[in-house]
C-alpha positions in Angstrom: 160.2 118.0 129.8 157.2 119.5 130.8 155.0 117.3 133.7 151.8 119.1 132.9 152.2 117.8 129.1 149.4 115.9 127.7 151.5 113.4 126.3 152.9 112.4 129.2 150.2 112.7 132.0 148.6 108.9 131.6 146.4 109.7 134.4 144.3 111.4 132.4 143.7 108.5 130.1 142.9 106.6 132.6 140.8 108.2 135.6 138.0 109.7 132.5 135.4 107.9 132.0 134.4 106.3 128.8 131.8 108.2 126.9 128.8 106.3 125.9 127.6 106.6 122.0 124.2 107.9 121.6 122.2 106.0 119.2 122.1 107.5 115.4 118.8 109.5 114.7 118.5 107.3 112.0 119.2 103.5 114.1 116.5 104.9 116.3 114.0 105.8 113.7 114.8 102.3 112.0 114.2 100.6 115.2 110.5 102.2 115.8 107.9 99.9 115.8 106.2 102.1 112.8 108.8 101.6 110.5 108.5 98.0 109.6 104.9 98.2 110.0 105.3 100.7 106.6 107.7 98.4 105.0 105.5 95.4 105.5 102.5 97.2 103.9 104.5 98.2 101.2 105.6 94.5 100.6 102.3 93.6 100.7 101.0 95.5 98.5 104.0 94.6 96.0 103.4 91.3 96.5 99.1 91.9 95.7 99.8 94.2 92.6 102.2 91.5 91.2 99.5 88.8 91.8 96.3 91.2 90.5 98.9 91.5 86.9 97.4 89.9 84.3 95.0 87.8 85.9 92.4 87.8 83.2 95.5 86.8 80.5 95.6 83.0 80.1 92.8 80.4 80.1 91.9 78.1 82.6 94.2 75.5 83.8 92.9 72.1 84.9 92.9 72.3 88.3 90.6 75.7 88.3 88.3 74.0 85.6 87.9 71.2 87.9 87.2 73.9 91.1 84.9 75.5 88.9 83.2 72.4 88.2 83.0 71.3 92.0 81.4 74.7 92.7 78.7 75.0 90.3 77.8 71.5 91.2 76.4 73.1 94.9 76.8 72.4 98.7 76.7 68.0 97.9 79.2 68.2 95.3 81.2 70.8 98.2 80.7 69.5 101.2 79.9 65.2 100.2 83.5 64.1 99.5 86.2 64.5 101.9 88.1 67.7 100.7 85.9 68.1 97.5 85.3 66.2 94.3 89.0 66.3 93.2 90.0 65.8 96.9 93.0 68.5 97.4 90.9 71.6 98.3 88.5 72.1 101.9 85.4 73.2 101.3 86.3 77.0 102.2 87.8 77.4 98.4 85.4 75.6 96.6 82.5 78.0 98.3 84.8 80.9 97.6 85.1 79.9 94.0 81.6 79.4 94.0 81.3 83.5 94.5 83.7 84.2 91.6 81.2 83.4 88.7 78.1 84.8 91.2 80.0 88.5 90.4 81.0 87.5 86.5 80.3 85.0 83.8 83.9 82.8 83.6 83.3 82.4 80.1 83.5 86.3 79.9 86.5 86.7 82.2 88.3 84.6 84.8 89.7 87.4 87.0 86.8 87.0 89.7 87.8 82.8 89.9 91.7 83.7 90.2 91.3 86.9 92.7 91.0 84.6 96.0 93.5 82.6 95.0 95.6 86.1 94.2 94.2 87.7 97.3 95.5 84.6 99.8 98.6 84.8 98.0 99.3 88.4 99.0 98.1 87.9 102.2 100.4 84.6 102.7 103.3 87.6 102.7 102.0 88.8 106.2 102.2 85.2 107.5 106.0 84.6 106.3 106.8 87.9 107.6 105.4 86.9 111.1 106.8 83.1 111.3 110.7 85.2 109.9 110.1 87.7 112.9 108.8 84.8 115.6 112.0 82.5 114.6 114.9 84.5 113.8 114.2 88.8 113.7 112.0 91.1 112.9 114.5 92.1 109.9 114.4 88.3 108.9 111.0 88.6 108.9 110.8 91.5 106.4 113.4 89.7 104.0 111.6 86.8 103.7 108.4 88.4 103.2 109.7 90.5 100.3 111.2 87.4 98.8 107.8 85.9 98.7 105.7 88.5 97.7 108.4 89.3 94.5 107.5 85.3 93.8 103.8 85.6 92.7 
């Protein structure tokens, strides 16, 4: 046998180096900071054009009648109970209901009532993606925020 064969010449295995792996083009594109940014304004707005569907189709449920009602009512109606007349809202939403009808009649159509609600819904998205990334990983983070926004 031949002492210069590669088969048998273990010193060879064993004095080189190991060679480190570069990082895919694409792991390293992936792992760019503008990359989930995109993704997470692509869920969001997912999440807003499922919430803006159809807002105007149904009638008024009970709770937005009695929002309505708290709202038209004015600032004692707002801000002289504790949390509103029906008692589960903070006088934010009632004055932001209050600016609904100011834009439309809700007799004519409810979208401009339901759009805050619709608008803090699609936002909400942006806050599950940051508590996901905070407690577990920034790809966490996007998956839970997709599941919520594709739950209007």
């Amino acid at each position: 046998m031949n002492d210069t064969s590669p088969l048998l010449n273990v010193s060879v295995l064993t004095t080189s180096e190991p060679r480190l792996l570069k990082r895919s083009k694409v792991s390293q594109l992936v792992s760019a900071p503008a990359i989930p940014a995109l993704i997470l304004t692509g869920v969001f707005f997912i999440g807003l054009a499922l919430r803006l569907n159809c807002l105007d189709c149904y009638g008024f449920w009970y709770d937005e009648i009695t929002s309505l009602e708290t709202a038209r009512r004015g600032a004692d109606s707002i801000f002289g109970y504790r949390f509103g007349l029906v008692g589960n809202q903070t006088p934010l939403h009632y004055i932001l209901v209050w600016l609904g009808p100011q834009i439309a009649a809700p007799v004519e159509t409810s979208t401009w009532v339901r759009m805050v609600s619709a608008i803090a819904g699609a936002l909400s998205t942006l806050v599950v993606y940051r508590l996901g990334q905070t407690l577990f990983s920034r790809a966490h983070g996007l998956m839970s925020a997709l599941l919520f926004a594709l739950t209007p």
